[in-house]
C-alpha positions as CSV (number, residue, x, y, z in Angstrom):
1,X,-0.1,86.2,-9.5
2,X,-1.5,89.4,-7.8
3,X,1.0,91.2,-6.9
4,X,1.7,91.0,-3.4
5,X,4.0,93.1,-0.9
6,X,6.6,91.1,0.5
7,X,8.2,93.4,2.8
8,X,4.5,94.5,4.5
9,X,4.1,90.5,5.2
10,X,7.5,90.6,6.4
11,X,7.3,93.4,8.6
12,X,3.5,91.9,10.3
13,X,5.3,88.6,10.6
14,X,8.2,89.8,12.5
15,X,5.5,91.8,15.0
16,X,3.6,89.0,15.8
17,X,6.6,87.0,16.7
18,X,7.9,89.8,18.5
19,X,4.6,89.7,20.6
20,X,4.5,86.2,21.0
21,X,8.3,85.8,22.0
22,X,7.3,89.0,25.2
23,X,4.2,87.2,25.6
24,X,6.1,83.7,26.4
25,X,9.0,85.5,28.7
26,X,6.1,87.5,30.6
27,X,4.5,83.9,31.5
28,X,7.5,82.2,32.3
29,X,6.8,82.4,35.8
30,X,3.4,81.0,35.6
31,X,4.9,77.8,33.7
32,X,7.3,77.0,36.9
33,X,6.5,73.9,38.4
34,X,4.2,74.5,41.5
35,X,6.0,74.1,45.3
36,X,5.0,72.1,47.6
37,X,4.5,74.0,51.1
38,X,1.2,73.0,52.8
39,X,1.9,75.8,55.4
40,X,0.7,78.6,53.2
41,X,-1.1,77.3,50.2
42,X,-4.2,74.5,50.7
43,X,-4.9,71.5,49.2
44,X,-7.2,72.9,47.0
45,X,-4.8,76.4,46.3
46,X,-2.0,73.9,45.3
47,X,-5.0,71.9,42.9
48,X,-5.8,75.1,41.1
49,X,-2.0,76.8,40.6
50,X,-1.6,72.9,39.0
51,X,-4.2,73.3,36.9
52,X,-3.4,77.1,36.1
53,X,0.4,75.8,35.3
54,X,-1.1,73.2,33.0
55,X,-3.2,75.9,31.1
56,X,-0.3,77.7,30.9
57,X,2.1,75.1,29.4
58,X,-0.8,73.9,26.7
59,X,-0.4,78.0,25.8
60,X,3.2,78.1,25.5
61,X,2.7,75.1,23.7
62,X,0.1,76.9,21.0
63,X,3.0,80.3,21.4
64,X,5.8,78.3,19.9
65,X,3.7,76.3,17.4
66,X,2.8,79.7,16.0
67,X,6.1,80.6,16.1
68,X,7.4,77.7,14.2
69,X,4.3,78.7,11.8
70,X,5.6,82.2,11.4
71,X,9.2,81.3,10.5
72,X,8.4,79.0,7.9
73,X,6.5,81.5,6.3
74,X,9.3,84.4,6.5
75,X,11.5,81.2,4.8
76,X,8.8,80.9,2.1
77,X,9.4,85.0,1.6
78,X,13.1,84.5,1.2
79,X,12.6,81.8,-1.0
80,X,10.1,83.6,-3.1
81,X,7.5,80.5,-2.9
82,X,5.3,82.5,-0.4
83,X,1.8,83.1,-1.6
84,X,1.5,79.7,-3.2
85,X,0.1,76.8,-1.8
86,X,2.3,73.9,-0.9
87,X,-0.4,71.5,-1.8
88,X,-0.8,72.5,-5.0
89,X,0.9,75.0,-6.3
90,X,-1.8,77.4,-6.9
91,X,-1.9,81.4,-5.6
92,X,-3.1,82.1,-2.0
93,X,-5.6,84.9,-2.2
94,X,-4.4,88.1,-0.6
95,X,-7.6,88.0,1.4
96,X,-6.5,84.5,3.1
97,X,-2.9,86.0,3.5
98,X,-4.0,89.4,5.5
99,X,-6.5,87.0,7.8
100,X,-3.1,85.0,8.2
101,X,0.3,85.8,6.9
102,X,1.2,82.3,8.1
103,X,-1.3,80.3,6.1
104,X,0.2,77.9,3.4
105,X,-2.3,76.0,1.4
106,X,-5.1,77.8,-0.3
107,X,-9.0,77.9,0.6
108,X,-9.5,74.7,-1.8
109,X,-6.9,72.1,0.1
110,X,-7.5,73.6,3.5
């Protein structure tokens, strides 16, 4: 196998989890179910911050399936399997891992 540096995909991982975890507690607020007080906010205003709260959940939802993504690849580091497909066993290119330290099957069984 090329040789490939474990920590550096380590260390990009960890960011991008980082900035997804800030990411998810900055649009917490956004995500809270939308009140019901016809005195200030229209039928319509109430329609969109609905359909603004349902964007937002179906990101959050995107967030943590990233996240989930991310940790099973820093597991696959620790284990030392990361790098090789877990279709079939054969190298990931270094090419497809910098595009995606998360990806786990190579080009061929994606």
């Amino acid at each position: 196998m090329t040789t490939i540096d474990f920590t550096h995909f380590a260390s990009v991982i960890r960011a991008e989890m980082g900035q997804l975890k800030v990411l998810s507690e900055t649009a917490k607020e956004s995500r809270a179910p939308v009140g019901l007080d016809q005195q200030s906010v229209g039928r319509l205003s109430r329609m969109d911050a609905i359909q603004q709260q349902s964007m937002e959940l179906a990101t959050e939802d995107r967030r943590q399936q990233r996240l989930t993504a991310l940790a099973a690849a820093l597991l696959r580091i620790k284990a030392g399997d990361y790098g090789y497909c877990l279709k079939c066993d054969d190298e990931i290119s270094a090419g497809r891992l910098a595009a995606d330290p998360a990806v786990s099957l190579c080009i061929g069984c994606a």
